[in-house]
C-alpha positions, 0 to 999 in steps of 0.5 A: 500500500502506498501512502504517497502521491509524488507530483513533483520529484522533490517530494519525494525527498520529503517522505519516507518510503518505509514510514506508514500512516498510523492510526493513532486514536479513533472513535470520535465525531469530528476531531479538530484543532491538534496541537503538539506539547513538546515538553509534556510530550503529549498531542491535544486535539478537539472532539468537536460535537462531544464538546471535550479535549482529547490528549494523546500520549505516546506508549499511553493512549487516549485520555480527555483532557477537557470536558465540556470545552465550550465546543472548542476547535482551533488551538495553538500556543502562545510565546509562553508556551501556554493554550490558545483555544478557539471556543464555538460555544462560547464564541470566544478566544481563550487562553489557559494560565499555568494554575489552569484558569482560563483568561478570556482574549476575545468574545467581542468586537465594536460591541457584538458577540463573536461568530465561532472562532475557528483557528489561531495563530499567535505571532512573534510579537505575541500577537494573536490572530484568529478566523471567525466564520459562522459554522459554530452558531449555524447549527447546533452540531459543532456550539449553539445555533445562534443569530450571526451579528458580525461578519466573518473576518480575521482578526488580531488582538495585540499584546495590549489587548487591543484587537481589529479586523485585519481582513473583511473581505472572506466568505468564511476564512478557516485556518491559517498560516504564516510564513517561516519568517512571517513576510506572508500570511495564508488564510484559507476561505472554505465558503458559506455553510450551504453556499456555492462560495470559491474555496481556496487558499489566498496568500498576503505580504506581510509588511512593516507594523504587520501590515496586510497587502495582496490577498490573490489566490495561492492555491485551491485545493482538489479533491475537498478544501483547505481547513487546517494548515501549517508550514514546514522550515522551508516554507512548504505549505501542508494542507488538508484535503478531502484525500489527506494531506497536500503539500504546496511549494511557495509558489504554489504548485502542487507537489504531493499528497499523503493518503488518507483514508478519512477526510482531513481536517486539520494538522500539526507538525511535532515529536522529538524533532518536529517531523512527525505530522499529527492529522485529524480526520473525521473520527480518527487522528493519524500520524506520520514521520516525515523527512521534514521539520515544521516551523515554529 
């Protein structure tokens, strides 16, 4: 069986002839959101419509981490090494001290409730940026179906707390990504719940005072959608897709898959030297060692 599919020869430099795709948890509804904690050694991931965290510890298993979670989705850490979570039901970003208390970063903007925030991501700087489309609160599967008061952007909220929209013009922007050096920012748009929107994934320059320009087309990903992605060290971009994963040079084009055998969701490099890619699928959550190291 292979695990593969080589487009370009180069990436066939990246993956690892004798390393299979591993099952590593199942079970669940809709897992999303993984994130890797190196120095506890464990994997975090959401179980989205069962409203609970799930840890995964190699040699260990499965265990719940959170329950209820506010039907949390995205995580990511912060500078500090802290968790950073996306919360549907609560319609908020959250942050998690080191006692385990919870510090609320964002449930407003201009006055109205947020939609559903979905990803995050936290900057050099130590800012905080997220995506808040609306598929939490249009059904009460994945949070609370709930009256849609704010558009669906991308949003920062600084170290001071202060917080703006920094892209407005998506129909329903999901994961996103930056660059190694943070000189570009990806933002993938899968379209309105129900809607025949364009799914893909845009890219921005990103200038001085974290500044957005561009926004053109990167890439559309086939068969499925973007969701989740991340970057490896040399600016290769991983995606989810209806097949597995995809992986995209900087300009671009398409250079392989990995196979697998539920829709992916979302992914995140980790492991002793950040070469394990860790993907959620549907209602597993599979690993793979690969001949590359994700960025920070």
């Amino acid at each position: 069986m292979s695990f593969f599919e080589i487009i370009d020869p180069a990436f066939g430099k990246f993956v690892l002839g004798n390393a299979p795709v591993k099952q590593i948890a199942t079970g669940f509804d809709w897992v999303e959101g993984p994130v890797w904690f190196g120095d506890l050694n464990c994997l975090l991931f959401s179980d989205i419509p069962n409203n609970r965290i799930m840890r995964w510890i190699p040699g260990l298993g499965t265990s719940v981490f959170r329950e209820p979670s506010n039907f949390s989705n995205g995580h990511t850490r912060d500078r500090q090494g802290r968790l950073v979570s996306c919360e549907h039901g609560g319609r908020r970003v959250t942050r998690t001290e080191y006692d385990g208390s919870i510090t609320v970063v964002a449930d407003h903007y201009q006055g109205k409730r947020l939609n559903s925030p979905n990803d995050v991501i936290v900057a050099s700087d130590g800012a905080i940026w997220f995506t808040d489309p609306h598929y939490g609160i249009a059904t009460d599967y994945e949070g609370y179906r709930s009256e849609q008061e704010l558009p669906c952007n991308v949003y920062r909220v600084d170290p001071d707390g202060s917080m703006q929209a920094v892209l407005t013009d998506f129909n329903c922007p999901n994961g996103l990504a930056f660059s190694p050096d943070e000189t570009k920012l990806y933002v993938a748009d899968t379209g309105r719940m129900h809607g025949n929107d364009p799914q893909h994934i845009r890219v921005f320059n990103v200038g001085e005072n974290w500044q957005l320009s561009g926004g053109e087309v990167f890439h559309a990903i086939s068969p499925g959608c973007a969701d989740g992605m991340r970057l490896d060290s040399d600016g290769n971009l991983w995606s989810s897709a209806a097949d597995g994963v995809h992986c995209i040079a900087p300009d671009g084009h398409l250079m392989g898959k990995i196979l697998v055998p539920e829709t992916v969701s979302n992914l995140c490099f980790g492991g002793r030297g950040k070469h394990k890619l860790f993907m959620t699928a549907t209602t597993s959550v599979y690993s793979i060692s690969l001949n590359r190291s994700g960025a920070i």
